[in-house]
C-alpha positions, 0 to 999 in steps of 0.5 A, spaced: 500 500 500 503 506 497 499 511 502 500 514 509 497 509 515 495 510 521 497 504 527 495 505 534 499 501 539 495 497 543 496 490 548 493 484 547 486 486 551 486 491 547 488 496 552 491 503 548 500 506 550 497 513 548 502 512 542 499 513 535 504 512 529 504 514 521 507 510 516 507 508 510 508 501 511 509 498 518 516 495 517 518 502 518 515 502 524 520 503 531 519 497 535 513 498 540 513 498 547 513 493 551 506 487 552 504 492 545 504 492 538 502 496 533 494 495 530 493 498 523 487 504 523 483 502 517 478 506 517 484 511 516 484 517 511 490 523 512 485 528 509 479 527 515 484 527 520 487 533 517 481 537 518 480 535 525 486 537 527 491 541 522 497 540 527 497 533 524 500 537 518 507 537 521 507 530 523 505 528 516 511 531 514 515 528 518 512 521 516 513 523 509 520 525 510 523 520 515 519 514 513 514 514 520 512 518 525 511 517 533 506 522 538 503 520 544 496 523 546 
């Protein structure tokens, strides 16, 4: 897939880090914290989100630029 995606960190009970991660493939993805791992969001679109919260632009960038990006709620 050959667009930005969204990966939330989660455990296995599905109980949630706070760390949201943006990438274009999960193998670019730094290592998740210990007892999580990474979910893809599906319903996922760079636009919507964009709208909702235009700081989400800088962290695109850097996705874009370094492969990833990490920020925590």
């Amino acid at each position: 897939m050959n667009r930005l995606q969204k990966f939330i960190e989660q455990g296995a009970y599905g109980e949630k880090s706070g760390r949201v991660a943006y990438a274009f493939k999960s193998s670019a993805l730094p290592p998740p914290s210990k007892g999580t791992d990474w979910q893809m969001a599906p319903s996922f679109s760079a636009a919507d989100e964009l709208l909702k919260d235009e700081g989400l632009k800088e962290v695109f960038k850097t996705a874009i630029d370094k492969g990833y990006a990490v920020v925590t709620r």
